[in-house]
N, C-alpha and C positions, 0 to 999 in steps of 0.2 A: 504494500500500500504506500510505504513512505516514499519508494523508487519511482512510481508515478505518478505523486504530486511533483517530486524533483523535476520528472519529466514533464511536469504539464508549464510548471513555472520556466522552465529554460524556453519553451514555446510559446508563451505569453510574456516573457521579458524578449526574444526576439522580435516577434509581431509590436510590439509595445519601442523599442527601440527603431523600426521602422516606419511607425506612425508618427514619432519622434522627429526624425530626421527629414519626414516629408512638409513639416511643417517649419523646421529649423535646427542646422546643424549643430549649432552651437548648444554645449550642455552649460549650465549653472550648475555646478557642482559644490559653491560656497557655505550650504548648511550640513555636508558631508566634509567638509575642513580641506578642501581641493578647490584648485584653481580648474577655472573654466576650461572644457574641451573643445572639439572639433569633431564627430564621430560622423562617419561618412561610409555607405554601401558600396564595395567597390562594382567588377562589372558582374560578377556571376553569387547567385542564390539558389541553393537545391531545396525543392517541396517538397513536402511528404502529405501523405491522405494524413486526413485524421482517420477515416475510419479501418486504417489499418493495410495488411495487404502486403503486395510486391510494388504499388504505384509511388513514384516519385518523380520528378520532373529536375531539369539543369536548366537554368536559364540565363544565357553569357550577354551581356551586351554594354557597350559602353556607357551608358547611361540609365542603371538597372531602378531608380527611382521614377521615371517617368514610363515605365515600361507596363502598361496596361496589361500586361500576359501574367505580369505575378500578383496586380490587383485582383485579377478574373481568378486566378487561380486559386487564394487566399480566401475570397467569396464562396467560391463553390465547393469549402469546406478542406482546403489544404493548408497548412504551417510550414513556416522557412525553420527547415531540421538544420542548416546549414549557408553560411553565407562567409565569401569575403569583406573584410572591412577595413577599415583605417581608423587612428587614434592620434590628431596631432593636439599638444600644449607647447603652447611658445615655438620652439625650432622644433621641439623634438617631434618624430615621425614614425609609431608603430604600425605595421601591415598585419593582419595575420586572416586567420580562417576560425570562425567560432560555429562552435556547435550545439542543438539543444541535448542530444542525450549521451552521454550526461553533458551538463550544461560546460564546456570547457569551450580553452583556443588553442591553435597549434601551430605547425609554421611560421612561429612571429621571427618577421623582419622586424630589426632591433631600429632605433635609430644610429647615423653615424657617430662612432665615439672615438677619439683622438687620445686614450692615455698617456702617463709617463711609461714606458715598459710593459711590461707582460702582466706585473702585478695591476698597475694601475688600471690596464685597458680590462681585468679579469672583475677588477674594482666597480667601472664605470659598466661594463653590461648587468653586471650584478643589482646595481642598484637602479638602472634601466627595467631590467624586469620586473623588480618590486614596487618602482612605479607604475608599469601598467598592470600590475595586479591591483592596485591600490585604487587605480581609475575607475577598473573595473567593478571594482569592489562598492566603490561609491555609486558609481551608475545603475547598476542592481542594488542599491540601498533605495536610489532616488526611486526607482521602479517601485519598489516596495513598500515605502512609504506614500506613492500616489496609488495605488494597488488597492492599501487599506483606508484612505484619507478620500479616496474620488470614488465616482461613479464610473470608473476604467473602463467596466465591461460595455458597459452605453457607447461611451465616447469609441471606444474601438469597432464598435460594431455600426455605430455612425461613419465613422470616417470610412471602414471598410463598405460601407452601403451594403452590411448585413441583415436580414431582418429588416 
């Protein structure tokens, strides 16, 4: 039971992060103790049915936010199981691929980091990573805090012109 509430919130913090982003990139992260980000869909998002099955869908395109194919899709009862994305603060520039089950990322492209030597450069990814966990961490806080505070489920099923 507890595995598929996990699963259902990795799937409703990504639908929720993409409702987000269609309305403005830019997160407020300042009552979670973070400086403001940039979160952006890059071009490819994988569906999945809700209602189970072998169906899922790839959808590449350079401009995967204005792409009326993942809206329709989304509507007629499927969730982004998977998506590229981006994470810029200030200069810095994480890439990676995030997924709802279990809710993680992978492949992250680090931003560039310039150390003194071998320690330092081991130094500077190190605490690169721990910032975008930390981002992230905030961003599924802010999710969850308007989750429990809003009418979330309206307002997604509005935007998504569900029901």
């Amino acid at each position: 039971m507890e595995t598929n509430q996990h699963l259902y919130l990795g799937q409703e913090f990504l639908l929720w992060l993409f409702m987000k982003t269609a309305e403005d990139t830019i997160f407020d992260l300042s009552e979670q103790n973070e400086q403001n980000v940039v979160f952006i869909f890059e071009e490819q998002i994988v569906l999945d049915s809700v209602k189970g099955g072998d169906f899922y869908q790839t959808i590449k395109t350079a401009n995967i936010m204005d792409c009326e194919e993942v809206m329709t899709a989304i509507k007629e009862g499927c969730y982004i199981a998977q998506a590229r994305a981006k994470i810029i603060r200030n200069e810095a520039e994480w890439a990676f691929q995030i997924k709802t089950a279990p809710l993680s990322v992978k492949s992250v492209k680090l931003p560039i980091f310039s150390g003194e030597g071998e320690e330092g450069t081991i130094f500077g990814r190190t605490a690169s990573i721990e910032m975008l966990q930390r981002i992230l961490e905030a961003l599924f806080t802010k999710f969850l805090i308007e989750r429990k505070t809003l009418d979330l489920a309206s307002e997604m099923k509005s935007f998504f012109n569900i029901g």
